[in-house]
N, C-alpha and C positions, 0 to 999 in steps of 0.2 A: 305353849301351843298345844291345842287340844286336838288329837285326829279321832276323825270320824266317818262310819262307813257313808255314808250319804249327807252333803250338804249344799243348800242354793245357795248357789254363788254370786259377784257381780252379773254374769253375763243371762240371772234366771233363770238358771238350770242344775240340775241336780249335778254333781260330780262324785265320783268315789272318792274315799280318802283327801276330799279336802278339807283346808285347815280352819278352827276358829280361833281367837283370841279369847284367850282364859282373862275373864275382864276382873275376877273377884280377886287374884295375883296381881292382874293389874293395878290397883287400885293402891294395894301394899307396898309394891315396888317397882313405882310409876318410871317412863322411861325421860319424862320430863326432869325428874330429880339430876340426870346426867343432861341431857340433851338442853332444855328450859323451855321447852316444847311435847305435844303428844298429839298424833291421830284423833286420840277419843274428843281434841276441844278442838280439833278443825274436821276434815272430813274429805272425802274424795267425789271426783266423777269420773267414771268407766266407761260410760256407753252415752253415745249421742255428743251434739255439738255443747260445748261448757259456754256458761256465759264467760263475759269479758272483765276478766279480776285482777287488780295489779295490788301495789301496796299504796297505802296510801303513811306519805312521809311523816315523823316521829321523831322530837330530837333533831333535828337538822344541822346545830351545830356539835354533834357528835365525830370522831374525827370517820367513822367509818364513810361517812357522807363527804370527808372531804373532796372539794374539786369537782362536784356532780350538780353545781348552780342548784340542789334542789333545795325548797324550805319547807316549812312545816305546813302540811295540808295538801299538798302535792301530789299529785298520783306519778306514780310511774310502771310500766308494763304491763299497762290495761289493756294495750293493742294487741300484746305480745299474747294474752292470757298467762302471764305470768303465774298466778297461781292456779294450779288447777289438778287434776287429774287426781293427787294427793296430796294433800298439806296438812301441816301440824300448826299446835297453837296455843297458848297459855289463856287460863281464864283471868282476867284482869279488870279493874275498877277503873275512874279516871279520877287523877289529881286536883288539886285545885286551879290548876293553872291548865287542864284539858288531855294533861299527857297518860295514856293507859300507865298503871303500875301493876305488876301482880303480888296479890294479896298471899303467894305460895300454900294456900290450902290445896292443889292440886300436885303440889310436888314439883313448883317451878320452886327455883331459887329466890329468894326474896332480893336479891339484888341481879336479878335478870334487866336489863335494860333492855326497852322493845320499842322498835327502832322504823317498824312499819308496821300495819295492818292490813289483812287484805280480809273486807266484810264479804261473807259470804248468804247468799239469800237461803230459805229455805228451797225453793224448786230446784230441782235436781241433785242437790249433793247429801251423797248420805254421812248421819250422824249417826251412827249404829251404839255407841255408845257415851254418846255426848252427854258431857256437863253441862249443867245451865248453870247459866251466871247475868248478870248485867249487860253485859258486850258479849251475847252468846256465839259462835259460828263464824269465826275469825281465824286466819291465817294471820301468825306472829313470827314475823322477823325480828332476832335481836341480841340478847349475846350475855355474857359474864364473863368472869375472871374467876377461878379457883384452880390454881397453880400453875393459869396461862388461861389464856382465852377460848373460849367455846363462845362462834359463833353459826349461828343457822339462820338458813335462807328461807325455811320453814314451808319449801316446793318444790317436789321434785321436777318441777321444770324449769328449775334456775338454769341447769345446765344449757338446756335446748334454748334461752336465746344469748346465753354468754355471748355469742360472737358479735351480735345482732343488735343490743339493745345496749348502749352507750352509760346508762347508770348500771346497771347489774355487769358491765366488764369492769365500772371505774370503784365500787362498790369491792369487787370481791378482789380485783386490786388492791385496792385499802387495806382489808384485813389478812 
């Protein structure tokens, strides 16, 4: 974290002493290496109404999906705006068979399985330091194994509609 005596913020406006992200550390010792995710390849919205972004299903017969009738192509908690406000994301290619894989040049793990996407349009959300790639501006749910499981929900609004939204309770059930 870099502090700085003046910086514009989300809100447009000059603040004292707040913070940026030191993106050239970033880059060396990405936080997707741990996570299999990162901010800099999804993006946020702060201000104003966010469009309507869920995931769209991946892998269907994975067991984290057990029980949740979803299958592959599926949206779920578009209504919800599931994704939004801030989300992380891997950059990823698609297989032969349609499924994102990550190609781990960003410091996902190469056996990340991703497990939903939530495309995010250019209006509105910022990429301040985004990678491009093929599948640019995606919210990536999905998960690994290295000495137990890490999995991520890849938005911080998973939480706000846990009670609410019947795959994202039976989903985080699962894991």
């Amino acid at each position: 974290i870099e502090f700085c005596d003046f910086t514009k913020c989300a809100d447009d406006e000059f603040h004292p002493t707040a913070f940026i992200r030191d993106f050239q550390t970033w880059k060396k010792n990405p936080e997707n290496s741990l996570t299999g995710v990162s901010y800099r390849n999804a993006g946020g919205w702060w201000t104003g109404d966010r469009e309507a972004v869920g995931y769209t299903v991946q892998n269907a017969d994975h067991w984290v999906y057990e029980g949740t009738g979803l299958r592959n192509g599926d949206d779920f908690g578009v209504d919800d705006h599931l994704v939004g406000y801030e989300c992380d994301g891997a950059i990823f290619t698609r297989d032969n068979h349609g499924f994102p894989v990550p190609p781990g040049a960003d410091g996902t793990p190469s056996d990340f399985v991703i497990l939903g996407v939530g495309k995010l349009e250019d209006k509105g959300w910022e990429f301040e330091a985004r990678e491009q790639s093929q599948e640019s501006h995606a919210a990536t749910m999905g998960l690994y194994t290295r000495g137990g499981i890490v999995f991520t929900a890849a938005t911080t609004d998973w939480t706000r509609v846990l009670s609410t939204n019947t795959h994202v309770d039976r989903i985080t059930r699962n894991v």
